[in-house]
VEXDREN-2710 file (C-alpha; in Angstrom, 1 decimal):
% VEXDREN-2710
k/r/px/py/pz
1/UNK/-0.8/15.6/-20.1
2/UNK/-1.6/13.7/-16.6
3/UNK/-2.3/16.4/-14.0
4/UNK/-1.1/16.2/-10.5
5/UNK/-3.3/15.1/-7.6
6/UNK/-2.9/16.5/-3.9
7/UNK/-2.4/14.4/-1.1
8/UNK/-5.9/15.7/0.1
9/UNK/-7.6/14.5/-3.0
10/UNK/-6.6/11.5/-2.9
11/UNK/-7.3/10.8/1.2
12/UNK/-10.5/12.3/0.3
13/UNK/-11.3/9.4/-2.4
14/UNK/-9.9/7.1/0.0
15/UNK/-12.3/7.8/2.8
16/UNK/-15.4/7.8/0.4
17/UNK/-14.2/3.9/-1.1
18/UNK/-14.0/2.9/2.7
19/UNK/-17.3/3.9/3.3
20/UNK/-18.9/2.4/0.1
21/UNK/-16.7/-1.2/1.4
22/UNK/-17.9/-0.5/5.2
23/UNK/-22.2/-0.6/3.5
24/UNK/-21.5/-4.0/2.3
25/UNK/-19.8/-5.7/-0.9
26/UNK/-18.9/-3.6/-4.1
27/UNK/-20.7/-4.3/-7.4
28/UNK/-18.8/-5.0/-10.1
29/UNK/-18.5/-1.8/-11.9
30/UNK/-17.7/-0.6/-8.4
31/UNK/-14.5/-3.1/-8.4
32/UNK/-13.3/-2.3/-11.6
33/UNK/-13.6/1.7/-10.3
34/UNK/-11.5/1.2/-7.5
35/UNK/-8.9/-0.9/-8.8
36/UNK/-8.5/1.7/-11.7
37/UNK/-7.9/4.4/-9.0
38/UNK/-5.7/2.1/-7.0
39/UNK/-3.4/2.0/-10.1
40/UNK/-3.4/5.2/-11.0
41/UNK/-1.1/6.8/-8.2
42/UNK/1.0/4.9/-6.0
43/UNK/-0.4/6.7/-3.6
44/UNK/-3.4/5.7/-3.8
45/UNK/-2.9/2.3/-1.7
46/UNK/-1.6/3.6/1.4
47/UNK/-4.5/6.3/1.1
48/UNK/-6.9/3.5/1.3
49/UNK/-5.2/1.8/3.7
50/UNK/-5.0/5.1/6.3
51/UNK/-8.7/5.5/5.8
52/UNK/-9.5/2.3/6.6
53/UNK/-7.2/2.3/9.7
54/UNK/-8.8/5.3/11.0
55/UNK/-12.7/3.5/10.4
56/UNK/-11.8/0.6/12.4
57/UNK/-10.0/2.7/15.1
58/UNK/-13.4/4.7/15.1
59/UNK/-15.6/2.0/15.5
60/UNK/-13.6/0.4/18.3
61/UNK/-13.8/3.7/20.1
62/UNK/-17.5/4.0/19.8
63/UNK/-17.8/0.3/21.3
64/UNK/-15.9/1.1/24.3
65/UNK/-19.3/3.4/25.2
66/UNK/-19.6/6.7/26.6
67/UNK/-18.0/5.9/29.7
68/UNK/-14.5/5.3/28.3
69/UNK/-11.6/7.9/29.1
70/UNK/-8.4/7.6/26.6
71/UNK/-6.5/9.2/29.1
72/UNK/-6.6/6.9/31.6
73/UNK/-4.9/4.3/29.3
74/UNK/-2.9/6.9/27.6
75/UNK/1.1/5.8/26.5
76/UNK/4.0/8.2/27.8
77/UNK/6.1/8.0/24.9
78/UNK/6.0/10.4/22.3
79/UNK/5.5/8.6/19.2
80/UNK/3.1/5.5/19.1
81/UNK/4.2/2.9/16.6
82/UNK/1.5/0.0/15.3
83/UNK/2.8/-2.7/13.8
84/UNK/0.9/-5.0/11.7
85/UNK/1.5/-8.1/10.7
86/UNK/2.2/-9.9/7.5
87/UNK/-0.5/-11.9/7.6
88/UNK/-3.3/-9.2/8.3
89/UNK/-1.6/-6.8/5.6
90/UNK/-4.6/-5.5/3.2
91/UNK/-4.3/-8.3/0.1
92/UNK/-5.2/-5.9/-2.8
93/UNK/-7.8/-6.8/-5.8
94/UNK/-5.7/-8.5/-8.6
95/UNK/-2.7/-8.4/-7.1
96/UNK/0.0/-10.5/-5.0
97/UNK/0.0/-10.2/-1.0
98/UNK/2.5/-7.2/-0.5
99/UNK/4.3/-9.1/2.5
100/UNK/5.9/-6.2/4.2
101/UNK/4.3/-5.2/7.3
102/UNK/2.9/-1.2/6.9
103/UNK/3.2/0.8/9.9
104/UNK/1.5/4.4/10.0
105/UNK/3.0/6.4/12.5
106/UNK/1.7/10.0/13.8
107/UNK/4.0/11.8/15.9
108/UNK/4.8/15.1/17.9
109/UNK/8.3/16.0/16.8
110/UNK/10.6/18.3/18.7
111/UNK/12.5/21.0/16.7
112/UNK/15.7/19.2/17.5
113/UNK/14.4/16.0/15.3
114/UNK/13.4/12.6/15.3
115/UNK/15.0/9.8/13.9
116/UNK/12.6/6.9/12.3
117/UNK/13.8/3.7/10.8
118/UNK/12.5/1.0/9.4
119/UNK/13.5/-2.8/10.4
120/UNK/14.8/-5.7/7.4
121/UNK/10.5/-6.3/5.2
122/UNK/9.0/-3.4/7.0
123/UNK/7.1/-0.7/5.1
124/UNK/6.1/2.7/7.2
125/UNK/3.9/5.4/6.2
126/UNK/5.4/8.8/8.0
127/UNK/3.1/12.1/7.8
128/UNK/4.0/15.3/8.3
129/UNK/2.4/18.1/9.9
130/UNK/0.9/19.7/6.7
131/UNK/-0.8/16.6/5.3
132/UNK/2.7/15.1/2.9
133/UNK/3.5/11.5/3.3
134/UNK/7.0/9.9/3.4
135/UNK/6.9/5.9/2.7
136/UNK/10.2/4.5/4.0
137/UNK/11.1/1.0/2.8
138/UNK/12.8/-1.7/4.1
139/UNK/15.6/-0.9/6.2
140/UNK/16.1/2.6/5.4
141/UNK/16.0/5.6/8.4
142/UNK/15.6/9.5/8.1
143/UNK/15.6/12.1/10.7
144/UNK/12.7/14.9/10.6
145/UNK/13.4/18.3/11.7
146/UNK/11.3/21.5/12.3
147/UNK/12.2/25.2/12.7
148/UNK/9.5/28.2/12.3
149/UNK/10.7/28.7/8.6
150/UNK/11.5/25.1/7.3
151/UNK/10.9/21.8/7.1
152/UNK/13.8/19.1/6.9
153/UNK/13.7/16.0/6.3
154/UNK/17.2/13.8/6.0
155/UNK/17.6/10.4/4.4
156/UNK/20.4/8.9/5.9
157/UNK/20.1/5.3/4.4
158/UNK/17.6/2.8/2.4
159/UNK/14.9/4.4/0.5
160/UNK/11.9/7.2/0.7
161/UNK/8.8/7.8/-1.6
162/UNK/7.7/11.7/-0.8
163/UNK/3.8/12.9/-1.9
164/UNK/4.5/16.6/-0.8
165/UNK/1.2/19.1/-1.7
166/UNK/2.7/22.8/0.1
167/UNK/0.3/24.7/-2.6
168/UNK/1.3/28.8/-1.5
169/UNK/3.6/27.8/1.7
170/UNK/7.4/27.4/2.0
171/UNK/8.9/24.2/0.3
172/UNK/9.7/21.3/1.8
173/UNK/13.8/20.1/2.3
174/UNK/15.2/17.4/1.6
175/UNK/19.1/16.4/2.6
176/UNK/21.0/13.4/1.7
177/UNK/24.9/13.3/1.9
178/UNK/24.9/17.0/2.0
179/UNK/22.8/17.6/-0.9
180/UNK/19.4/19.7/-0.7
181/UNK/16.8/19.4/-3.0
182/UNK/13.5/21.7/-2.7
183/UNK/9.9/21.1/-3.8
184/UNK/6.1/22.4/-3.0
185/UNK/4.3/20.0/-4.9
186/UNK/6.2/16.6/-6.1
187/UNK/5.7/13.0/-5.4
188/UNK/9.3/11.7/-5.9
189/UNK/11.5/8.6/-4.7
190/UNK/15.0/8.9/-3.4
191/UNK/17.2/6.0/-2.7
192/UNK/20.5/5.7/-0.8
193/UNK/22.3/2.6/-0.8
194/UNK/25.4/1.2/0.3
195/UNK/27.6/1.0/-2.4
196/UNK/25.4/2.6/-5.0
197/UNK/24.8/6.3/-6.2
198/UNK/22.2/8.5/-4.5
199/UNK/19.2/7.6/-7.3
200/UNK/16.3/10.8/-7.2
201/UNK/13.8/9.9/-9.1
202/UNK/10.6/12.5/-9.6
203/UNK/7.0/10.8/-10.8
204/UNK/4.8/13.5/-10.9
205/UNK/6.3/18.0/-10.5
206/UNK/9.1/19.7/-9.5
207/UNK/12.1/19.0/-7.6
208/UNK/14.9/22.0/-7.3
209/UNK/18.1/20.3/-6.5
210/UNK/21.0/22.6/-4.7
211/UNK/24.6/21.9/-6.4
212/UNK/27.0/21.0/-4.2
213/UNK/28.3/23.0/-1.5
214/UNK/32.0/23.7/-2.9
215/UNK/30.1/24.9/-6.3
216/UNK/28.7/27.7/-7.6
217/UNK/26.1/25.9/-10.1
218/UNK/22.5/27.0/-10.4
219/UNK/20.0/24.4/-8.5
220/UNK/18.7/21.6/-11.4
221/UNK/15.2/21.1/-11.7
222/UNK/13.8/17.4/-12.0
223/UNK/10.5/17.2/-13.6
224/UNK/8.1/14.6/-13.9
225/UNK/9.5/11.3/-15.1
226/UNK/12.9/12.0/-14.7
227/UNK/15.5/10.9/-13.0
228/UNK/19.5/12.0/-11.5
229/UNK/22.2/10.3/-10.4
230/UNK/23.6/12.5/-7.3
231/UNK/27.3/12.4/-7.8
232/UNK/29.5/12.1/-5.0
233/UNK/31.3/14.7/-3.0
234/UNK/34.5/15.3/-3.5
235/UNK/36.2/18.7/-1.9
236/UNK/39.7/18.1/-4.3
237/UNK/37.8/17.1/-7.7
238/UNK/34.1/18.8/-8.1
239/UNK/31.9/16.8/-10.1
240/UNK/30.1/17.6/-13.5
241/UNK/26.9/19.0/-13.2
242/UNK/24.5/15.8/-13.0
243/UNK/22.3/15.9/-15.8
244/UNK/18.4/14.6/-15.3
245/UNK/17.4/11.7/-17.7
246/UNK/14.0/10.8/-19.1
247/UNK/12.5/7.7/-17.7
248/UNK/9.6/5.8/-19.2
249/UNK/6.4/5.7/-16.9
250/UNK/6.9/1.8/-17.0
251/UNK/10.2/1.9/-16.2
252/UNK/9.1/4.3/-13.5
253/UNK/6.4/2.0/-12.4
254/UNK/8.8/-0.6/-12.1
255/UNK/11.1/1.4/-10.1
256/UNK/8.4/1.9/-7.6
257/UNK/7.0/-1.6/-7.4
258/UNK/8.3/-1.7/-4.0
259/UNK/5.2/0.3/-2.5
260/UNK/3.2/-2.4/-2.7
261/UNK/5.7/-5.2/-1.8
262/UNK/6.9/-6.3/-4.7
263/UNK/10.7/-6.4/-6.9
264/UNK/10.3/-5.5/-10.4
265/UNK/13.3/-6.6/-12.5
266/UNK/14.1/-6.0/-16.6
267/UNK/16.9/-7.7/-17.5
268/UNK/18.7/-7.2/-14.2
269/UNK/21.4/-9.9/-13.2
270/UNK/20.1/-13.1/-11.5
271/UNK/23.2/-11.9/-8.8
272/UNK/21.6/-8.7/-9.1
273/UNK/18.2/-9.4/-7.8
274/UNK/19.6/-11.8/-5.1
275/UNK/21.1/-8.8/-4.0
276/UNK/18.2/-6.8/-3.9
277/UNK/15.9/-9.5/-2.1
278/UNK/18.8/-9.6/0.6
279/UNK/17.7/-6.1/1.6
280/UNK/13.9/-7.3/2.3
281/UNK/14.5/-10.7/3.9
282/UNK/17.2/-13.2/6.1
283/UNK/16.8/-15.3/3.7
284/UNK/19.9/-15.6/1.3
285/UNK/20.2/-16.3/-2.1
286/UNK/23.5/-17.9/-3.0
287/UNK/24.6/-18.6/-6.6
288/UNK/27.0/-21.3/-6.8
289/UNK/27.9/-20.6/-10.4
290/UNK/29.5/-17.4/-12.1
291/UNK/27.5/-18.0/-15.4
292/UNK/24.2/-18.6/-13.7
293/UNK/25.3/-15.1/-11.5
294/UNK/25.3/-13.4/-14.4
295/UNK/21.7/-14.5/-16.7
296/UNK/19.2/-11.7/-16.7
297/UNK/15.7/-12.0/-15.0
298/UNK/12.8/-10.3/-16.1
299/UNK/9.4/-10.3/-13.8
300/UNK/7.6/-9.1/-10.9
301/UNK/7.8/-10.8/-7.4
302/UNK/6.6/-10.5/-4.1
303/UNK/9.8/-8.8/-1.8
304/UNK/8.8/-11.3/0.9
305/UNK/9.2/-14.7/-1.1
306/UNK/13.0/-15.3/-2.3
307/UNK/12.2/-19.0/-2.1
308/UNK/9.5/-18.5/-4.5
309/UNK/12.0/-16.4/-6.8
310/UNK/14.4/-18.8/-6.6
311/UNK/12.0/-21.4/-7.8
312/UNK/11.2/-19.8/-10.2
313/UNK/14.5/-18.4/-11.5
314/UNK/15.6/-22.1/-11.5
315/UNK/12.7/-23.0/-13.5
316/UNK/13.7/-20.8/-16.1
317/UNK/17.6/-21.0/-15.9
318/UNK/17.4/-24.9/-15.9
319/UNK/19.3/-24.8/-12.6
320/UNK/19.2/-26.5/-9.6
321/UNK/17.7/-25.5/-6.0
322/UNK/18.9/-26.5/-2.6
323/UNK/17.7/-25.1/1.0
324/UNK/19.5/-25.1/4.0
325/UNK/18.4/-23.5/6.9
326/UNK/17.9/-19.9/6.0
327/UNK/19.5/-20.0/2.6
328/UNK/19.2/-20.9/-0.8
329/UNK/21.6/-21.9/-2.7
330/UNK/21.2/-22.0/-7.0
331/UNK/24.0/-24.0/-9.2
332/UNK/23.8/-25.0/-12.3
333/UNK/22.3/-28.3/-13.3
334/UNK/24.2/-31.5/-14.8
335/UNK/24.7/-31.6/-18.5
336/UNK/22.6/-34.8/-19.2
337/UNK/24.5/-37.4/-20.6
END
């Protein structure tokens, strides 16, 4: 039985692997060490990649020499945003570059709230005040409020990846479309999308979910590996109660490939996944052909390549490629005669 790992922990093993990388290269034993730990929590990468952050923002401090005042180059606004680029994103040991630009954003947020979004390929790690993390995805937003008993935080569109560790303080809140679900110690994923059900899906503890508002259910709880369809509201016809299902810890794995930049698909529809790189690029996919639309991919690609997916998929489905401009366009190949 996997035990759960605090947020702390974790940024505690991160800072202690960017030290042993900052005193020169890794032995081998130590590679195969620290790419065990990077896959052990999804975490565990933007750990490493905060730590190192903070190093290099340390070291350029320290060159600036004792005379240097911040203050004097201090920035008005309230919430300072850095934006890396694709090209300078960390390319992890064994594994494809991630492609989305990560963005780690500390902030001073007023009890009214603060809205933070995410643009089309762009990752951004959001921490809160008592040490949780909330990765947003591409294209999603939430708003982050404070009051002296709670913590909310409300997705209003795309997708979120919470690591909350409130050991012995109040839980935090999470909204979407209404709906309130509760934790103290969870790392969970929730996804909103247009056209599709609200998806919850818990990796590791407990998540209390509130029934809705018009009902009188008791709160469901979501345990480790499991996951909910959130029904929708409806004031004239109240939904079932949403029963949590099992999920596999690959299928779970899968399901949060996109923290390191990639799509994960098991049989999905070749429409499907065009769909799905649509969200993470301008880059479209068009199928030209029902029957191609509709053959099942299998495989793991980076979010930031739907040419190279489309290659590939064509590859596979003997079908044909064409690129104009910004899209691609897939069609079945000529019967040979």
């Amino acid at each position: 039985m996997s035990t759960f790992e605090s947020s702390r922990s974790i940024d505690e093993t991160a800072s202690d692997w960017t030290a042993r990388i900052d005193r020169g290269p890794l032995t081998a034993e130590e590679e195969v060490a620290l790419e065990a730990w990077l896959q052990g929590d999804p975490r565990s990468r933007g750990a490493l990649l905060r730590a190192q952050a903070v190093s290099l923002k340390s070291e350029s401090a320290q060159a600036l020499g004792r005379q240097f005042d911040p203050n004097n180059f201090s920035d008005p606004k309230p919430i300072e945003k850095v934006r890396l680029s694709r090209r300078r994103t960390l390319i992890w040991t064994g594994a494809a570059t991630a492609g989305a630009a990560i963005v780690a954003l500390g902030m001073s947020v007023p009890a009214a709230g603060t809205t933070i979004s995410t643009g089309r390929g762009e990752l951004r790690l959001v921490p809160l005040r008592d040490g949780s993390t909330v990765m947003l995805n591409t294209d999603t937003s939430i708003r982050i409020r404070y009051s002296k008993r709670e913590r909310i935080v409300t997705l209003l569109r795309g997708e979120a990846y919470f690591s909350v560790a409130r050991e012995g303080a109040d839980p935090l809140v999470v909204e979407v479309d209404g709906r309130r679900m509760m934790t103290a110690t969870a790392t969970f994923n929730l996804r909103k999308l247009e056209g599709r059900p609200v998806d919850l899906l818990v990796r590791q503890g407990l998540v209390r979910l509130a029934a809705p508002s018009w009902g009188d259910r008791p709160m469901v709880a979501i345990t480790s590996n499991m996951q909910v369809l959130l029904a929708e509201p409806n004031l004239f016809r109240p939904s079932a109660p949403e029963r949590p299902l099992p999920v596999s810890p690959d299928a779970a794995t899968r399901g949060l490939a996109w923290l390191e930049g990639k799509i994960a698909f098991e049989g999905e529809t070749l429409q499907a996944a065009a769909d799905d790189f649509a969200r993470y690029s301008n880059t479209r996919i068009v199928i030209q052909d029902a029957g191609l639309a509709r053959e099942p991919i299998t495989g793991l690609f980076a979010a930031n390549d739907p040419v190279g997916f489309s290659r590939a998929a064509a590859s596979v489905l003997n079908a044909r490629l064409e690129r104009k401009g910004d899209t691609v366009f897939l069609s079945r190949s000529p019967v040979p005669q």
